[in-house]
LOBA-665270 format. One line per field, with one value per residue (C-alpha): z, y, x. Coordinates in nm, 4 decimals. Each point is the difference from the previous one (the first is absolute). Layout:
BEGIN
up	c(Z;...)
north	c(Y;...)
east	c(X;...)
END
This chain:
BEGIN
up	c(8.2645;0.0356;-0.2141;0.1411;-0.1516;-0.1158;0.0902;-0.3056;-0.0182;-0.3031;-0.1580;-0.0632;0.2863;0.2486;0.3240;0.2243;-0.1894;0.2469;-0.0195;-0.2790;0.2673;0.2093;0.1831;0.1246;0.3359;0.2483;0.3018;0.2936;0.2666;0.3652;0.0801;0.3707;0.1064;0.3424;-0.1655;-0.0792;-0.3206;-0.3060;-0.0463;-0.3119;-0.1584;-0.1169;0.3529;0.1753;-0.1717;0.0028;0.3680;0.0462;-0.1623;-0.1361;0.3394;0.3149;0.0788;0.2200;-0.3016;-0.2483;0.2471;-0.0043;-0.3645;-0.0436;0.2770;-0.0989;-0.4073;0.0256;0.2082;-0.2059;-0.3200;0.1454;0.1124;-0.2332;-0.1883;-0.0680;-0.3214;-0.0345;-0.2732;-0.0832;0.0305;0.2788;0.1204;-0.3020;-0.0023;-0.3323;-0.2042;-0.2212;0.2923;0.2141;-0.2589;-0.0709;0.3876;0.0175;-0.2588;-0.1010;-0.2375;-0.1199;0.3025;0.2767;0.1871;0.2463;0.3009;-0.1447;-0.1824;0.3262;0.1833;-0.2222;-0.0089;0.3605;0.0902;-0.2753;0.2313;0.3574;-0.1233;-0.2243;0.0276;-0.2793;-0.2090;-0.3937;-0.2490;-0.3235;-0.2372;-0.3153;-0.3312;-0.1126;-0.0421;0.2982;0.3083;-0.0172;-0.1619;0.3130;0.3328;0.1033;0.2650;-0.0446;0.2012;0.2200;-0.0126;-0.3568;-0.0622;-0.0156;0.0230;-0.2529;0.1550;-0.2630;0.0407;0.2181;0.2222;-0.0900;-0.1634;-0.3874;-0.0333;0.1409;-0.0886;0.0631;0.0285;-0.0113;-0.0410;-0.3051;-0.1384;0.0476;-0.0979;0.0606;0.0951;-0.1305;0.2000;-0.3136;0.0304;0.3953;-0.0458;0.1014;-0.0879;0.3638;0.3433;0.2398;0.3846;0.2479;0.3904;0.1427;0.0248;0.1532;-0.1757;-0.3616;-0.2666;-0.2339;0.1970;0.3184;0.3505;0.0156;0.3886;-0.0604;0.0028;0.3573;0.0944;-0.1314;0.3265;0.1971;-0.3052;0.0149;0.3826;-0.0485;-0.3096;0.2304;0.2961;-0.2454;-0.1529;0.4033;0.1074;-0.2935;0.0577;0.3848;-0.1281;-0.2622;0.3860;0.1235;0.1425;0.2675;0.1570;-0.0961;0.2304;0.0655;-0.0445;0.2693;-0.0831;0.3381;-0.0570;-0.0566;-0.0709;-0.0773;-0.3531;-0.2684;-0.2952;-0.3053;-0.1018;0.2708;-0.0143;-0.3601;0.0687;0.2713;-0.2043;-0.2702;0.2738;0.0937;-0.2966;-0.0964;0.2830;0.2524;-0.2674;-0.1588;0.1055;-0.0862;0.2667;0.2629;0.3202;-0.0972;0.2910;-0.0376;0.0833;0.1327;0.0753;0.0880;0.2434;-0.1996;0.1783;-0.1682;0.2009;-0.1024;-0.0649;0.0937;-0.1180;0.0872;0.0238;-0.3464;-0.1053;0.1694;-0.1257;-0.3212;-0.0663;0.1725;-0.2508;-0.3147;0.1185;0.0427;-0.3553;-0.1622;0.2079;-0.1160;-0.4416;0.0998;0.1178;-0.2971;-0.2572;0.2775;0.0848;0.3746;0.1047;0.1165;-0.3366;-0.0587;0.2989;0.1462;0.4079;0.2366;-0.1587;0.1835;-0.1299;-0.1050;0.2219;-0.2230;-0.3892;-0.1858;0.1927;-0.2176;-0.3102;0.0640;0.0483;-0.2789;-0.2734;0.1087;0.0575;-0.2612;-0.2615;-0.0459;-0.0146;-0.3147;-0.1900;-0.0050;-0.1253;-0.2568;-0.1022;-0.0514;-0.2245;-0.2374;-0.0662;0.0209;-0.2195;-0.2619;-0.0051;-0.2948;-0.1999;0.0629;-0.0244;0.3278;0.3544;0.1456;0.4311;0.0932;0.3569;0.2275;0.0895;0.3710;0.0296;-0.0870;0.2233;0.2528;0.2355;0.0344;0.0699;0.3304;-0.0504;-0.3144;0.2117;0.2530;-0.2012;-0.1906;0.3341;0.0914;-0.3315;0.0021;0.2879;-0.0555;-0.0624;-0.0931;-0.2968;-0.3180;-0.2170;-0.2481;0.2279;0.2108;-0.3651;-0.1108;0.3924;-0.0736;-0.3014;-0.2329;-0.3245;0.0185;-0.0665;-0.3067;0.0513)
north	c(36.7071;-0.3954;-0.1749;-0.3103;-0.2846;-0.2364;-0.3922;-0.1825;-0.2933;-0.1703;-0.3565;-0.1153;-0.1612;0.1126;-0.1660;0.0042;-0.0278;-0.3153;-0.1409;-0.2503;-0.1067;-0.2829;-0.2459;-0.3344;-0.0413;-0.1533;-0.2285;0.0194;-0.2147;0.0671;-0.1926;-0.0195;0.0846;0.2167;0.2710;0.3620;0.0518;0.2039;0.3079;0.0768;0.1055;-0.3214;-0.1429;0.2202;0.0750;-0.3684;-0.0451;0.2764;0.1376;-0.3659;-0.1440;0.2389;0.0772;0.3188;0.1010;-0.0338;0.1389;0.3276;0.0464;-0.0423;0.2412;0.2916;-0.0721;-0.0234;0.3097;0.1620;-0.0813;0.0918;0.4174;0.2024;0.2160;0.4126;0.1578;0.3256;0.2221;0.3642;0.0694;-0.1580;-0.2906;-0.2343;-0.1717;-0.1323;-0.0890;-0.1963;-0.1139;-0.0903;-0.2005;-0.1981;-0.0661;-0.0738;-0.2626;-0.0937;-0.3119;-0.2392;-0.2219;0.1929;0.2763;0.2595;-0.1870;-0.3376;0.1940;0.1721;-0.2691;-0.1811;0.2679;0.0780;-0.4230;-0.0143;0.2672;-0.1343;-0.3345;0.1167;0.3488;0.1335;0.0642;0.0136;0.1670;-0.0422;0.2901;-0.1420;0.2743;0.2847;0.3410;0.1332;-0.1583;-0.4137;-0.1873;-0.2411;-0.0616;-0.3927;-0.0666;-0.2089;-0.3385;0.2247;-0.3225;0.0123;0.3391;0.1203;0.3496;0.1013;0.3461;0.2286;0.1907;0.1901;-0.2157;0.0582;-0.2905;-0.0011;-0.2656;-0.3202;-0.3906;-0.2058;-0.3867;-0.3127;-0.2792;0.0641;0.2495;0.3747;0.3041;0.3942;0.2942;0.2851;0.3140;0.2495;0.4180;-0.0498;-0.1601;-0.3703;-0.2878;-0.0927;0.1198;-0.0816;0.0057;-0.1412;0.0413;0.1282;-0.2410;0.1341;-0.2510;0.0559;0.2323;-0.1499;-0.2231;-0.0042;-0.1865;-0.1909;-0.0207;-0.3637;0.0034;0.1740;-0.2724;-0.3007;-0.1463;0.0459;-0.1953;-0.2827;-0.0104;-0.0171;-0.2558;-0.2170;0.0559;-0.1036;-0.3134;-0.0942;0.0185;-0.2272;-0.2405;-0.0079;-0.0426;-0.3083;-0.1527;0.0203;0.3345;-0.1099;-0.0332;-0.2702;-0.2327;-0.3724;-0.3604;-0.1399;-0.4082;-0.1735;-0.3663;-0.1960;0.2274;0.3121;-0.0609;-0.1053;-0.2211;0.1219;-0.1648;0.1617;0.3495;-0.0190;-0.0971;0.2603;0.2991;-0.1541;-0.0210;0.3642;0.1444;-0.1871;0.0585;0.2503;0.2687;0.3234;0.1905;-0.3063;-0.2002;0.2708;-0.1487;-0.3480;-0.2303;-0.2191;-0.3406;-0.1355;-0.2658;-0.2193;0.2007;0.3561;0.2914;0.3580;0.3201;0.2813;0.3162;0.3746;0.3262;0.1719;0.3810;0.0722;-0.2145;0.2206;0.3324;-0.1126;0.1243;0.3743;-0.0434;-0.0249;0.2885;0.2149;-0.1033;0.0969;0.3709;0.0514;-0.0883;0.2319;0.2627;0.0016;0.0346;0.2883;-0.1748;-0.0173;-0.2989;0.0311;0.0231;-0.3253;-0.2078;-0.0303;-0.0509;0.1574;0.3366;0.3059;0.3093;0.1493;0.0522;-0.1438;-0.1624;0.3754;0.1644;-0.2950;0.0830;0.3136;-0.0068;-0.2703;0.2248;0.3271;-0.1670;-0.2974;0.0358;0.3645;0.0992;-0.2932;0.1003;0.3456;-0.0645;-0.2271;0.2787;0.2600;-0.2413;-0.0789;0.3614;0.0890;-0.2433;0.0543;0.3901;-0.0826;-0.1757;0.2248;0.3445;0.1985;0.0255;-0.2925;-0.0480;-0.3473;-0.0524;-0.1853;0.1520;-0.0010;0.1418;-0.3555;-0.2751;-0.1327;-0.0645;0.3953;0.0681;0.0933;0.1998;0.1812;0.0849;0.1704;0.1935;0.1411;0.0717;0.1918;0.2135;0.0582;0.2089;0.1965;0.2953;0.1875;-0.1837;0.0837;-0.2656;-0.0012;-0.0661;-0.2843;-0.1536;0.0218;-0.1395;-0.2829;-0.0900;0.0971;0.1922;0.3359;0.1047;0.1364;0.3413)
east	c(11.7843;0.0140;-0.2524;-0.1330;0.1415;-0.2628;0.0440;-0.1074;-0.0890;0.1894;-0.1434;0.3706;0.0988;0.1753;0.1684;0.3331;0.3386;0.0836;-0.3712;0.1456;0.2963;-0.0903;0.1233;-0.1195;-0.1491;0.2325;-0.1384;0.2783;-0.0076;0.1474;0.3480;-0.1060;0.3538;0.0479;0.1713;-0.0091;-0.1379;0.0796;0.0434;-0.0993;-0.3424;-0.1134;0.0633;-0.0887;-0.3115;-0.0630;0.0598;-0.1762;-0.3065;-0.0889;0.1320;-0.0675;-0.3332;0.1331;0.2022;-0.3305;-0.2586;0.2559;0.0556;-0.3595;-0.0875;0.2100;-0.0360;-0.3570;-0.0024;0.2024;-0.1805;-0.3549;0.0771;-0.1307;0.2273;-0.0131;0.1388;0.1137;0.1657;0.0840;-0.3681;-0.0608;-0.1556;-0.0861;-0.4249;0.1306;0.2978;0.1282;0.2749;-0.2927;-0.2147;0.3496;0.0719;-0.4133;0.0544;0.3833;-0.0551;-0.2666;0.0789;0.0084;-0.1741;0.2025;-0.0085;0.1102;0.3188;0.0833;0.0111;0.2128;0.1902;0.0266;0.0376;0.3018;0.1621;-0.0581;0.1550;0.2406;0.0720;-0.0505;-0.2945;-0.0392;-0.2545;0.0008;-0.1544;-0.1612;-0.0416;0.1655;-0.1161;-0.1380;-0.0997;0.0850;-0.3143;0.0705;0.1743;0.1083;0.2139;0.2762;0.1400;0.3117;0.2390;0.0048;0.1304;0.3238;0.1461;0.2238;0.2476;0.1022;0.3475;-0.1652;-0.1598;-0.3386;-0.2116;0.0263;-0.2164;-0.1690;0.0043;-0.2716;0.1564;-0.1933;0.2298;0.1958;-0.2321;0.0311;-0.1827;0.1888;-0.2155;0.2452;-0.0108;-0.0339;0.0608;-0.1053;-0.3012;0.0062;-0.2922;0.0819;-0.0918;0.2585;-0.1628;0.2478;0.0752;0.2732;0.3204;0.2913;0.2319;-0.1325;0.0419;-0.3314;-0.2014;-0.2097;0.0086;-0.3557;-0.1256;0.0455;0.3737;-0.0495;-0.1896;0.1735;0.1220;-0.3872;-0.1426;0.2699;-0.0328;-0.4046;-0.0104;0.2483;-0.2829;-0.2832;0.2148;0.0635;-0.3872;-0.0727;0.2525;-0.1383;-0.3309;0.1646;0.0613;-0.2854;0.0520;0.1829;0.3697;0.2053;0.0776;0.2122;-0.0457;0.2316;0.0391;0.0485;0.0558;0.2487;0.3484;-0.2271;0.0464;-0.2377;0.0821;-0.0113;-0.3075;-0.2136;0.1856;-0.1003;-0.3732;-0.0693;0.1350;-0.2786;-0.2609;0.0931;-0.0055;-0.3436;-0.2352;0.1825;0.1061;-0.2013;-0.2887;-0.2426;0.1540;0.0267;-0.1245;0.0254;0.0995;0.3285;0.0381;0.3155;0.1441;0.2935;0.1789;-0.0341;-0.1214;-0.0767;0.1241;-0.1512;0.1798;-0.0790;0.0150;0.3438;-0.0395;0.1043;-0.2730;-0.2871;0.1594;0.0073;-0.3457;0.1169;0.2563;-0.2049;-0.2425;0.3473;0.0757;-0.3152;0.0147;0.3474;-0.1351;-0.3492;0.2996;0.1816;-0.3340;-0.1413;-0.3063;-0.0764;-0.0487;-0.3225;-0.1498;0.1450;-0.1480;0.3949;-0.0419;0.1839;0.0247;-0.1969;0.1547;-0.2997;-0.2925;-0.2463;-0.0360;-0.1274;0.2900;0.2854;-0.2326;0.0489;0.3863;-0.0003;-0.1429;0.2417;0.3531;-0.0412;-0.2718;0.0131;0.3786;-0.0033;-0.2679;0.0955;0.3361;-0.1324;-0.2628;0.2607;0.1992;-0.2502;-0.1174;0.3549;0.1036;-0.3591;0.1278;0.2465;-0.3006;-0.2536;0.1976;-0.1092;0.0667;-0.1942;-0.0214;-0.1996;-0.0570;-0.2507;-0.3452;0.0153;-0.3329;-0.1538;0.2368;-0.2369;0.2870;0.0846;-0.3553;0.0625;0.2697;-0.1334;-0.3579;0.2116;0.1600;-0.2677;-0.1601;0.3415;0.0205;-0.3649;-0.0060;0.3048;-0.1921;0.3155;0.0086;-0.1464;-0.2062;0.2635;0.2820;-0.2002;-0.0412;0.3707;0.1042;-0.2897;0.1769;-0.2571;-0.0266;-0.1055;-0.3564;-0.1430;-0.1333)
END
């Protein structure tokens, strides 16, 4: 029979093998240029989560979702109250608790596509769990193609997790790419284009605003030859640019004189569907992360009927499909540490968004009289009684 394994607190110390690998923090700074950005993680991750608000408010949304449903553990004997696998998850290191690790964990893969755990300690179950920065790790195939091992990189610094006899310090969680044998395709990617499309929208609005939040428009010189010399072309762009430009100014009356005249501009049609267009670019980034736009305060959307019906739809096509896969990868992957069959899956007796659903169906077994206790228990999802 398995013996629990006992997690001991040691006084030596005891921390991530990378903790000690660090790298200066890095202040980057927009290049303003009408372009579409980078591709890669740093970019788009930049561009993105630090630059999007649509892109943060859906990582956050599903991550924190994610990280909050409570999770079920079962083994051989059944469904688990307590275990050592359950008192590591409750508490993984000295830093963090299980939500903040999940959603580290669960953030790393919606921007990168891939996930990372490190186990800390030998000898059973890991002492630890930390999860690791994505864009620093590197696969390493064996002949086979299977990972035999991992590198962590920070500049020119590098640490290797070694796979040993099929156990490996790391937990590899990655989405499906169709294009890739060893890394994942982060909803991100899918949504480059949206974000570049909605940044250039956002960049546009403030520039407007920069103008007084209004057209531009014409100062048409009608004296003399209709040209101006340079010394008065060269002191109305500085009287322009003084008192007639920025928010400050907006409104400000212009005086003019010696035969100039200002003709104001209008709005062509692009200009006033360039808003539409920004509201189509954040649907198409909530699209790719599986949040309905609803939740997110996006106009123009009415798919659902009504805001518990998208939480509802949120939480079953989004939240739940990635927090069970994640689930059965840790216990799948703690199985070669601990020594027995472990299943870990999410408790969806206690999600406040399935409420509905879960009250009907316990309405719907319950009066199946043809059923027996024991087999409305097992259909419920729950352990079976003790006699």
């Amino acid at each position: 029979m398995f013996q629990f394994l006992r997690r001991e607190r040691v006084e030596e110390s005891k921390a991530s093998a990378v903790g000690g690998l660090s790298a200066p923090a890095i202040a980057y700074g927009g290049s303003g240029r009408v372009a579409w950005s980078g591709r890669d993680t740093a970019s788009l991750t930049r561009n993105g989560f630090l630059g999007n608000p649509v892109v943060f408010r859906s990582v956050k949304m599903v991550a924190e979702a994610a990280a909050a449903l409570p999770l079920v553990l079962e083994t051989e004997g059944g469904r688990m109250a307590e275990h050592p696998a359950l008192e590591l998850m409750s508490r993984p290191n000295d830093g963090q608790g299980r939500a903040e690790l999940l959603e580290a964990l669960y953030g790393q893969i919606l921007l990168t596509g891939d996930g990372y755990v490190e186990a800390v300690g030998g000898g059973g179950l890991p002492i630890e769990l930390h999860v690791l920065r994505s864009e620093r790790i590197s696969v390493v195939p064996g002949e086979d193609g299977w990972p035999v091992a991992y590198v962590y990189s920070v500049g020119a610094r590098k640490h290797r997790f070694d796979v040993a006899d099929g156990v490996s310090p790391i937990c590899h969680v990655r989405s499906f790419h169709p294009q890739d044998d060893h890394y994942g395709l982060s909803p991100i990617h899918a949504a480059a284009s949206a974000m570049d499309v909605h940044n250039s929208a956002s960049r546009w609005s403030k520039a407007l605003l920069d103008n007084a939040a209004r057209p531009s428009g014409a100062i048409v010189f009608e004296g003399g030859e209709g040209m101006l010399s340079p010394e008065q072309y060269d002191r109305l762009v500085v009287e322009l640019e003084t008192h007639h430009q920025g928010a400050r100014n907006a409104g400000r009356p212009m005086l003019l004189e010696g035969g100039l005249d200002w003709k104001p501009m209008g709005f062509s049609p692009s200009d006033m569907e360039f808003q539409k267009t920004k509201e189509a670019s954040a649907r198409e980034i909530a699209l790719a992360f599986g949040v309905p736009p609803m939740l997110l305060g996006i106009p123009g959307d009415a798919t659902y009927a009504n805001y518990a019906e998208a939480n509802r739809a949120f939480f079953r096509l989004t939240v739940l499909p990635l927090a069970n896969r994640v689930a059965a990868a840790l216990a799948q992957w703690l199985e070669a540490f601990a020594g027995e069959r472990l299943t870990m899956r999410i408790d969806l007796d206690q999600v406040p968004a399935l409420a509905a659903e879960r009250d009907a169906q316990w309405a719907r077994i319950a009066g199946a009289d043809f059923l027996t206790d024991a087999e409305k228990r097992t259909l419920l999802g729950l352990p079976a009684r003790d006699e």
